[in-house]
N, CA, C and O of each residue as an XYZ file, in Angstrom:
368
protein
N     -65.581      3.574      7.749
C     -66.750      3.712      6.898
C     -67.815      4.535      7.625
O     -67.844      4.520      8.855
N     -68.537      5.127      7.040
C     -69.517      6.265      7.411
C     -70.947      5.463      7.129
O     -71.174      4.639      6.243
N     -71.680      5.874      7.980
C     -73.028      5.486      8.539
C     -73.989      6.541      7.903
O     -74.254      7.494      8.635
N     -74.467      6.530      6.855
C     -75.582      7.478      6.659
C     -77.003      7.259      7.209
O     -77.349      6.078      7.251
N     -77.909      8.192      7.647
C     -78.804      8.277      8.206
C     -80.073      8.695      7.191
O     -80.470      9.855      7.082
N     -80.553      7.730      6.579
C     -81.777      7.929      5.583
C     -83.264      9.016      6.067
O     -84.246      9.455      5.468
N     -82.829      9.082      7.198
C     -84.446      9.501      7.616
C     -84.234     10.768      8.766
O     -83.245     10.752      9.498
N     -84.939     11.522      8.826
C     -84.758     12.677      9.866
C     -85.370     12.242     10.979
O     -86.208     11.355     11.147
N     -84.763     13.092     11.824
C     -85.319     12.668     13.593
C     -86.492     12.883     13.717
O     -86.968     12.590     14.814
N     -87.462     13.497     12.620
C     -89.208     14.030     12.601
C     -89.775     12.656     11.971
O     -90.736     11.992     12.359
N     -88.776     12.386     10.727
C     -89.289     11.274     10.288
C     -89.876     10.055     11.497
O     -90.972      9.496     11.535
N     -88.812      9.928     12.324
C     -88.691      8.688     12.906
C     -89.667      9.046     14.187
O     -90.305      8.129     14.704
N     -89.757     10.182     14.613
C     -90.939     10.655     15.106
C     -91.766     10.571     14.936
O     -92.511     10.775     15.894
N     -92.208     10.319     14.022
C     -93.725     10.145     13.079
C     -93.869      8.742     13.105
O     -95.037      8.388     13.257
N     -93.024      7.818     13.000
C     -92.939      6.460     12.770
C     -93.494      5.858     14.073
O     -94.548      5.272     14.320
N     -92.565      6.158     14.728
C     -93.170      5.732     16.568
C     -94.480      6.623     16.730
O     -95.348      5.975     17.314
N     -94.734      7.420     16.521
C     -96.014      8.089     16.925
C     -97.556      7.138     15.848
O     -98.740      7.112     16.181
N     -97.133      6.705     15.002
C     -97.535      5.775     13.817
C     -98.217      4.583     14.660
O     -99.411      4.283     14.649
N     -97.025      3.883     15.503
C     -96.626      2.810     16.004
C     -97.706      2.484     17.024
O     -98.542      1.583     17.096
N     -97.342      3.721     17.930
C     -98.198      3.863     18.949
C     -99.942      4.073     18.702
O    -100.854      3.488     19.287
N    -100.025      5.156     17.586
C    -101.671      5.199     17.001
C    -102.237      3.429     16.890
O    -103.316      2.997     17.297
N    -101.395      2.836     16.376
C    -102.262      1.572     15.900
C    -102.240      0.533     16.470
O    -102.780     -0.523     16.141
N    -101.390      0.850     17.683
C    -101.630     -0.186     18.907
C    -103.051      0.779     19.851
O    -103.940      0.185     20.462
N    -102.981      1.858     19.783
C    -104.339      2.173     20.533
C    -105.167      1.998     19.828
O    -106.229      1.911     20.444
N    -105.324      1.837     18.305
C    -106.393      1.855     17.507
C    -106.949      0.272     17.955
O    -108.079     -0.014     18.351
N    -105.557     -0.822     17.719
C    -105.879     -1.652     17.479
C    -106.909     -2.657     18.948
O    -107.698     -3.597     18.853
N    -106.206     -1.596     20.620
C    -107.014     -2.008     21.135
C    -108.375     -0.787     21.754
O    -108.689     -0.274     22.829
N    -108.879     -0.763     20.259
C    -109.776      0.218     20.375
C    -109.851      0.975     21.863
O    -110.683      0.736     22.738
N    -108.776      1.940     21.924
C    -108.640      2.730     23.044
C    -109.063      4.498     22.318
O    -108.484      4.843     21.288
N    -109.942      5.317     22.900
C    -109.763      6.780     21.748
C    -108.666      7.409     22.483
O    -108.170      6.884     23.480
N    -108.353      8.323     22.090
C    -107.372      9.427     22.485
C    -107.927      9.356     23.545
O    -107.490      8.580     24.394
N    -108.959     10.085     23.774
C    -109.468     10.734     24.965
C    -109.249      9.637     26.163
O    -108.341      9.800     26.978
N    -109.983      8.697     26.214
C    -109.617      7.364     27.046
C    -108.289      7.463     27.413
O    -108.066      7.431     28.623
N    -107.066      7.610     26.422
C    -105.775      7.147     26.379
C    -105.591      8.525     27.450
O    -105.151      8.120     28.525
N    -105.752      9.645     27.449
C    -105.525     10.579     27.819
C    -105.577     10.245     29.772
O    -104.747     10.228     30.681
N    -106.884     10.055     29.653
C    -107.770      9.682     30.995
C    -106.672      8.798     31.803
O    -106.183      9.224     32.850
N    -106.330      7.589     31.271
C    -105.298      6.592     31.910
C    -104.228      6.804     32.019
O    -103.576      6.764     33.063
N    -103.655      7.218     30.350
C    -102.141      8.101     30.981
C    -101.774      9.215     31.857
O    -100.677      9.378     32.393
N    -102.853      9.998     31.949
C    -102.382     11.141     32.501
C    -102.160     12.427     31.990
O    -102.194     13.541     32.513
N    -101.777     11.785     30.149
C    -101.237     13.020     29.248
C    -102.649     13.695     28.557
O    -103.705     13.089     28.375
N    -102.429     14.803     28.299
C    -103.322     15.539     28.109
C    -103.648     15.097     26.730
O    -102.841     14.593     25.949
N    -105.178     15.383     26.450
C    -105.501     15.376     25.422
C    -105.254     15.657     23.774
O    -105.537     15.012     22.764
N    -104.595     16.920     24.013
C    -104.112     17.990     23.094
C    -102.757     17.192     22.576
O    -102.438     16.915     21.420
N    -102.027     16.900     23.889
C    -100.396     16.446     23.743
C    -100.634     15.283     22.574
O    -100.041     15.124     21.507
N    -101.756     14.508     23.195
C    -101.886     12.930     22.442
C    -102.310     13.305     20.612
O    -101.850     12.680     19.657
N    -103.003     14.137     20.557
C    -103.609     14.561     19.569
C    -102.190     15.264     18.790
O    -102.283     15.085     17.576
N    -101.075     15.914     19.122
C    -100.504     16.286     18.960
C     -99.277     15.396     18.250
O     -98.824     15.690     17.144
N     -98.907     14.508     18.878
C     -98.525     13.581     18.937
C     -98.778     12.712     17.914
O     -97.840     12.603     17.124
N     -99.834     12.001     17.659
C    -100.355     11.113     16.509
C    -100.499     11.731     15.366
O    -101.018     11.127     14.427
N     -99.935     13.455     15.185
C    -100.302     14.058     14.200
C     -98.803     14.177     13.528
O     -98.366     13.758     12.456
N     -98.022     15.138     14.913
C     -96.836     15.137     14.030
C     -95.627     14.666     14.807
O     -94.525     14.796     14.274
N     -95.715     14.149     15.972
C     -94.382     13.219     16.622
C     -93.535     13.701     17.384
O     -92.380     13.277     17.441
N     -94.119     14.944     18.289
C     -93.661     15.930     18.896
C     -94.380     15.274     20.363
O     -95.566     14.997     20.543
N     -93.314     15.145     21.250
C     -93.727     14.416     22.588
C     -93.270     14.796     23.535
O     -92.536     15.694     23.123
N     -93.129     14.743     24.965
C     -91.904     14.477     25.714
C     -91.701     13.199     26.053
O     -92.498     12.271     25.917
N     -90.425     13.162     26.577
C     -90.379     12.200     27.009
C     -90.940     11.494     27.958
O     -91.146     10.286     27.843
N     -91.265     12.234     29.068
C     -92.304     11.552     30.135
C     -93.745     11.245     29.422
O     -94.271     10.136     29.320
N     -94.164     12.273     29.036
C     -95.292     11.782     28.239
C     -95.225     10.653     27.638
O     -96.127      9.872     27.938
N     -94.404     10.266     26.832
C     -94.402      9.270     25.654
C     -94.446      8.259     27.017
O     -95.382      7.463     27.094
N     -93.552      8.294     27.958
C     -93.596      6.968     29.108
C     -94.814      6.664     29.484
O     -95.120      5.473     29.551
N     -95.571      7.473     29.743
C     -97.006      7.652     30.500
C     -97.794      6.988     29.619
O     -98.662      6.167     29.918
N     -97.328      7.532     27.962
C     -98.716      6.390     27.380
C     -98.119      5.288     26.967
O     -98.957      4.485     26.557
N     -96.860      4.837     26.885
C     -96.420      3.518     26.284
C     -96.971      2.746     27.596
O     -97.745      1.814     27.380
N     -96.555      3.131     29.280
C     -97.169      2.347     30.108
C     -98.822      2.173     30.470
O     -99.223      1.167     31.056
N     -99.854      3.412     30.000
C    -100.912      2.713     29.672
C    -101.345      1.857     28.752
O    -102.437      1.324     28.950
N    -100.421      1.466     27.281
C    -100.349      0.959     26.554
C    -100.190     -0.588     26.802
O    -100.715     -1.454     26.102
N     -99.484     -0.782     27.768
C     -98.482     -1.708     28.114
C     -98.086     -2.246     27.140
O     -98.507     -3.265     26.593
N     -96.643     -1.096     26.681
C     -95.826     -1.407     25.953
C     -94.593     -0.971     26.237
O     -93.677     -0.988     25.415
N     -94.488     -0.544     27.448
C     -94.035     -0.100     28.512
C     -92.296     -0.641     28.343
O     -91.340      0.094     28.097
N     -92.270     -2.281     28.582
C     -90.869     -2.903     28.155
C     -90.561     -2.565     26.773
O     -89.351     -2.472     26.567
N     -91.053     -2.427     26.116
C     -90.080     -1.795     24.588
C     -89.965     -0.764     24.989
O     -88.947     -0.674     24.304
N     -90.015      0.136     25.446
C     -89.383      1.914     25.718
C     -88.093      1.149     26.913
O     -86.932      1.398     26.588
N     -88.233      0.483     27.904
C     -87.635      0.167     28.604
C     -86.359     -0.378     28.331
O     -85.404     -0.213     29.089
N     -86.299     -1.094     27.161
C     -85.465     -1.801     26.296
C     -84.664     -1.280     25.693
O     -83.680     -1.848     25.220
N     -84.962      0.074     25.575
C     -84.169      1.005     23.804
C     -82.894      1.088     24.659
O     -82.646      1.135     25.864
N     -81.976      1.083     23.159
C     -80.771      1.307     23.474
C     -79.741      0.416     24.474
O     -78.635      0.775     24.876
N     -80.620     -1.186     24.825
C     -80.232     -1.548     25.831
C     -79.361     -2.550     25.384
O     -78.836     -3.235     26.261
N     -78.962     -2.901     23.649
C     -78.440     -4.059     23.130
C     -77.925     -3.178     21.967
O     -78.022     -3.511     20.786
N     -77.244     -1.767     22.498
C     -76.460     -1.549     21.001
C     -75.243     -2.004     21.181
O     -74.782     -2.267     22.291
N     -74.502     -2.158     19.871
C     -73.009     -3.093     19.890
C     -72.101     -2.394     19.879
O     -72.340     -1.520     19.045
N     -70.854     -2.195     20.465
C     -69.914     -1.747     20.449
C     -69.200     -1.188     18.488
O     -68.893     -1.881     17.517
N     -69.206      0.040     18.670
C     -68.740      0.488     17.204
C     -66.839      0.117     17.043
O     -66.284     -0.373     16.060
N     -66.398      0.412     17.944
C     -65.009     -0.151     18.544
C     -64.491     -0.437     19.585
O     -65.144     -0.383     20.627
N     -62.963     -0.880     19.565
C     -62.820     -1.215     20.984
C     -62.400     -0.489     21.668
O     -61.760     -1.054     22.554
N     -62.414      0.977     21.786
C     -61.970      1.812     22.246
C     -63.629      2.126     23.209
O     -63.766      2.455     24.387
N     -64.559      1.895     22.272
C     -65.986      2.257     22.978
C     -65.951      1.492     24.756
O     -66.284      1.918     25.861
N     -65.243     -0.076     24.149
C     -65.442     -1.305     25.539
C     -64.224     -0.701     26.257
O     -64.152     -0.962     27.458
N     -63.733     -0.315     25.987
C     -62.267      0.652     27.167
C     -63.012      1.410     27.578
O     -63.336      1.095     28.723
N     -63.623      2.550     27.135
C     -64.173      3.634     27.768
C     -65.484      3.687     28.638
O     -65.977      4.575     29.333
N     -65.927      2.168     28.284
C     -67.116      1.926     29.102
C     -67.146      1.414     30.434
O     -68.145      1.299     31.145
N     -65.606      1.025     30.797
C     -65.474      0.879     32.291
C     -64.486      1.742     33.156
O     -64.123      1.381     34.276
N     -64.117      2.796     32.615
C     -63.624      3.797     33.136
C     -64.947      4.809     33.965
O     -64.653      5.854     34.545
């Protein structure tokens, strides 16, 4: 059976960038502040909360001024085996 994918990789970009706006909103942090602590530039952050275009270090830099740090840490860390050919190939 086939797995369709409802949403584009911009979509879901936007979603986490969403995610992240309203945890800084929510602890009334501004961009600029966020910028100051993370490290990431102003522009990037602004960039970012607009249309979901990041890097990856960046995105690390502000999830850990965020401290939200363990959910980025987490991803991907409990996906399930699609078959058993996946759990063979995973200890080779």
């Amino acid at each position: 059976m086939q797995n369709y994918i409802w949403e584009t990789p911009e979509e879901i970009n936007l979603k986490i960038a969403d995610r992240l706006k309203n945890i800084r909103k929510r602890r009334r942090i501004s961009q600029k502040k966020l910028s100051e602590i993370s490290g990431v530039s102003y522009g990037s952050i602004k960039r970012f909360e607009t249309t979901g275009q990041i890097s990856l270090l960046s995105l690390t830099r502000i999830a850990t001024a965020l401290d939200v740090v363990n959910e980025l840490r987490e991803i991907f860390s409990q996906v399930p085996y699609k078959n058993i050919q996946e759990v063979i190939n995973e200890n080779k």
